[in-house]
Steps between C-alpha positions, in 0.01 A plus 500: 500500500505780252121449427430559857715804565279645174162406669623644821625814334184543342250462763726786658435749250125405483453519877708864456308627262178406647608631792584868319170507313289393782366177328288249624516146390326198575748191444210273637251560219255686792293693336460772791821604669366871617361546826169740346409599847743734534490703169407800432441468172612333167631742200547446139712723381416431078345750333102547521422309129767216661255515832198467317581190303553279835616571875533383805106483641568796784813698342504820468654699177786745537675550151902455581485708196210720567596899552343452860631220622703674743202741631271159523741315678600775762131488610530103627589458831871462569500229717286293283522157361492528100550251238625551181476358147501595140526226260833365516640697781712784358307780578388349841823486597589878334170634735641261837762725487384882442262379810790354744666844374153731603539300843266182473681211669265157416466528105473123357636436132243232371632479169219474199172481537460141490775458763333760753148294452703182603664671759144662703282206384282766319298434135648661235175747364433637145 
């Protein structure tokens, strides 16, 4: 009994804080969970060197820690579709925020890089 009360406990907190940091997981082992019609585009949010070792074939680089990643991100559309990921999620979860707080409302978490390629179904490019 007190083994389950632990499992169910825990599966709480993991469904809570996915639900805080706008996670997506994939419990079936699918390899695409994101619907790629609707978004508007895919950012990694690592710094340039970090981009040009390997992305996400398609994303876009915006520096979380870049001077103008504010200015760069107020000229997307606000009622956009973006995906986020850096490489273990941290700082994609750091930008989600300063962009729900400049008024974008469908900002995706992905997690690293490797989890945002599972997630859209895209190659991972050098």
């Amino acid at each position: 009994m007190r083994n389950s009360t632990f499992t169910s406990r825990f599966l709480t907190a993991v469904a809570a804080l996915v639900a805080v940091f706008g996670l997506t997981l994939s419990l079936s082992g699918c390899s695409q969970n994101v619907d790629m019609s609707t978004v508007t585009a895919i950012i990694d949010v690592r710094t340039p060197d970090e981009f040009a070792s390997g992305h996400v074939d398609g994303a876009v680089n915006i520096d979380w820690e870049g001077a103008a990643f504010a200015d760069e991100v107020a000229a997307l559309d606000k009622h956009g579709t973006y995906l986020l990921y850096c490489r273990s999620g941290n700082r994609a979860g750091q930008a989600k925020a300063a962009m729900e707080q400049m008024g974008f409302t469908h900002v995706t978490n992905l997690g690293g890089y490797q989890d945002a390629a599972n997630a859209t179904g895209l190659p991972l490019v050098p």
